[in-house]
C-alpha positions in Angstrom: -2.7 40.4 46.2 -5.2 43.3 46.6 -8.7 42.4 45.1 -9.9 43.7 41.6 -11.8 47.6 41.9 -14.7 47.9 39.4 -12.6 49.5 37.0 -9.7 47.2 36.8 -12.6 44.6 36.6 -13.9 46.1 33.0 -10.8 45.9 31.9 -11.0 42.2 32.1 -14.0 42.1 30.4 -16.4 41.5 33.2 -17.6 43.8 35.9 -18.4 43.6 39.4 -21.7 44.6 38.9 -23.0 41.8 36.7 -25.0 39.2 37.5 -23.7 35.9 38.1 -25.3 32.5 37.7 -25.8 30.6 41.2 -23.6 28.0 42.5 -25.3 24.8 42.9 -26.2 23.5 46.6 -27.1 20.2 47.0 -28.9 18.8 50.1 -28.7 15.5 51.7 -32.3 14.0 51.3 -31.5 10.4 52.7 -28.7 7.7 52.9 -29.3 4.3 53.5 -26.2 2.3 54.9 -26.2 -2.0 53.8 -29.7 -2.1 52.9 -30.7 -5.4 52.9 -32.6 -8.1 49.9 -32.3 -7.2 46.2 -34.2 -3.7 46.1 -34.1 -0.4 48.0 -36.4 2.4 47.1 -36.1 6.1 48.2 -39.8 7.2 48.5 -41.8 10.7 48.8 -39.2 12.4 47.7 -39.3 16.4 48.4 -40.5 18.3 45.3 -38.4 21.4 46.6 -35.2 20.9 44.8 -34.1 21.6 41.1 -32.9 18.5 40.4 -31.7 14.8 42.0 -28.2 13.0 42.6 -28.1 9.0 43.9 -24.9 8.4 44.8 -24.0 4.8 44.7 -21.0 3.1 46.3 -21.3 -0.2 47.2 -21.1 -4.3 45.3 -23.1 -6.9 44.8 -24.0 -10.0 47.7 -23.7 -13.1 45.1 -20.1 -14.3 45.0 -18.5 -14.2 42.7 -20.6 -12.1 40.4 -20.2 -8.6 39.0 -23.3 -6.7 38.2 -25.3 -3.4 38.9 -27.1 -1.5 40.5 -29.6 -0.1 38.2 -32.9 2.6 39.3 -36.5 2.4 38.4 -38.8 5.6 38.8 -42.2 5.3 40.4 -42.2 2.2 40.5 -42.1 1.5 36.2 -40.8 -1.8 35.7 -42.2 -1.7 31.8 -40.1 -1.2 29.0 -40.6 2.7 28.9 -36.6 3.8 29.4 -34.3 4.6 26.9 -30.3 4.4 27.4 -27.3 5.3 25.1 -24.2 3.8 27.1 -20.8 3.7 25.9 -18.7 1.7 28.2 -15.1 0.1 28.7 -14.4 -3.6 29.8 -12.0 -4.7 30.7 -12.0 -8.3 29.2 -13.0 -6.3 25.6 -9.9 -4.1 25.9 -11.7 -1.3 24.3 -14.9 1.4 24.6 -17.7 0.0 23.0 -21.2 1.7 22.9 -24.6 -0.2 24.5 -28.0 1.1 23.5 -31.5 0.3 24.5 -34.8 2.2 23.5 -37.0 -0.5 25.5 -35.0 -0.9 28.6 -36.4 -2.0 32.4 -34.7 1.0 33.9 -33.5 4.4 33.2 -30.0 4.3 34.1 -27.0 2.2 35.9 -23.6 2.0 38.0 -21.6 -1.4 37.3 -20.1 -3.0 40.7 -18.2 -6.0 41.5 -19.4 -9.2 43.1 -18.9 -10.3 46.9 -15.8 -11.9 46.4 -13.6 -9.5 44.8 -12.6 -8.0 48.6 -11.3 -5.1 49.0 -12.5 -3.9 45.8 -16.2 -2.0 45.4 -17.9 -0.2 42.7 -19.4 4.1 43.0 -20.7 6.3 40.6 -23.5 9.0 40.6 -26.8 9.6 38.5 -28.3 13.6 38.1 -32.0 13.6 37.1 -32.9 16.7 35.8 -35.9 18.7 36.6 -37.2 16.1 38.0 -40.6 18.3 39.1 -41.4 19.6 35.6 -44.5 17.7 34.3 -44.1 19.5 30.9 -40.9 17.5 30.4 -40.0 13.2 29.9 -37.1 13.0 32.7 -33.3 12.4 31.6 -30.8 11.5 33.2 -26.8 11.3 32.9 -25.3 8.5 34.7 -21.5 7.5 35.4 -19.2 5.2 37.1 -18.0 1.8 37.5 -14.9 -0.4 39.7 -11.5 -1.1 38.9 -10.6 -4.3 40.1 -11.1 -8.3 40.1 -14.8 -7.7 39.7 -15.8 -11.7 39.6 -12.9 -12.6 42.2 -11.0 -14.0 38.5 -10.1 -12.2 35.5 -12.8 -9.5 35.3 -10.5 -6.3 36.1 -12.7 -3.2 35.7 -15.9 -2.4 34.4 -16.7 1.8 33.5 -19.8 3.5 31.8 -20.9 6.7 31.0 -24.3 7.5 29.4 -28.2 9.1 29.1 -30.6 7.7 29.9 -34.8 8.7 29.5 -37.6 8.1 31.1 -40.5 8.4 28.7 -43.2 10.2 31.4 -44.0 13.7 32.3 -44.8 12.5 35.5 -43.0 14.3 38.1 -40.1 12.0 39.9 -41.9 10.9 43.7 -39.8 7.7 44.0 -36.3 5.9 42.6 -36.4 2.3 43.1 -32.8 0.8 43.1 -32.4 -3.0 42.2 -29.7 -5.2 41.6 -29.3 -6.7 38.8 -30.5 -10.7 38.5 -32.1 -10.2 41.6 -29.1 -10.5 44.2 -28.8 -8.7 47.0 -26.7 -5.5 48.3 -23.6 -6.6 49.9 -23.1 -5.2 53.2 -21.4 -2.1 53.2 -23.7 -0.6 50.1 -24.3 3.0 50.8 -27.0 4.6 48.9 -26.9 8.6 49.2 -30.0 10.9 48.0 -29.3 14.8 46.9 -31.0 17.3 46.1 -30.0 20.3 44.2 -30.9 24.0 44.2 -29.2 26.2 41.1 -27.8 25.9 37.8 
């Protein structure tokens, strides 16, 4: 098929001479493979990028507890987050929203517990414009399992929500924590981005 000419290009309604919006590029910043005890936190993070992805894939060490993995930034443990999280679980048997303008953490990625096996949780959270000092940081946050999360009846656990962190503080470190304190099982792979465009 012979590529569009300029002209035939107008008549699609855009021309070759346009200006187009860059794709996004995202750079590995740093992975850590089975980090070990209940926290992990990515520090002195480049302020070169646009903005951040975590990538999470990975469960929890207690058996046979589901949980998740839930991230901190620099180092605020107070109340200074707030989340909107509409999630599905499986035990409910229909979507049903969480919300929290006091939270201990900015956002979250639900995984299973030790014993459920083969099965293991993943999801991803952006943080926009993380640099910006002019701006509190949000960021969107998504995943979950499918699966006998608690090794019993619990079958799947999914989310999808925003979360805020209420600073203009530029974003230096993400602090990554499990929740009740457990640790990471092995075989938890935490994956630092970070992205240039759009």
């Amino acid at each position: 098929m012979p590529l569009l000419t300029t002209q035939s290009a107008r008549s699609y309604g855009f021309s070759l001479s346009s200006s187009f919006a860059p794709i996004s590029a995202y750079y590995q910043i740093a992975t850590i493979l089975s980090p070990s005890g209940s926290g992990y936190t990515f520090s002195n993070i480049p302020q070169t990028y646009d903005h951040l992805e975590l990538r999470i894939f990975g469960k929890d060490g207690r058996n046979p507890l589901y949980s998740s993995c839930n991230v901190q930034i620099n180092g605020d443990t107070a109340g200074n987050y707030n989340m909107v999280a509409p999630q599905v679980d499986s035990r409910v048997g229909a979507p049903y929203g969480g919300e929290s303008f006091s939270a201990g953490f900015g956002a979250f990625v639900y995984w299973p517990g030790a014993s459920s096996s083969t099965y293991w949780g993943s999801g991803s959270i952006k943080i926009f414009e993380y640099t910006n000092t002019n701006k509190n940081k949000t960021m969107i946050f998504n995943g979950g399992y499918v699966g006998y999360g608690d090794g019993t009846s619990e079958q799947g656990m999914v989310t999808s929500g925003m979360g805020n962190w209420r600073s203009t503080a530029a974003v230096t470190s993400l602090v990554l924590t499990t929740n009740g304190g457990s640790s990471f099982a092995a075989g938890t792979r935490l994956s630092l981005y970070g992205i240039k465009g759009a």
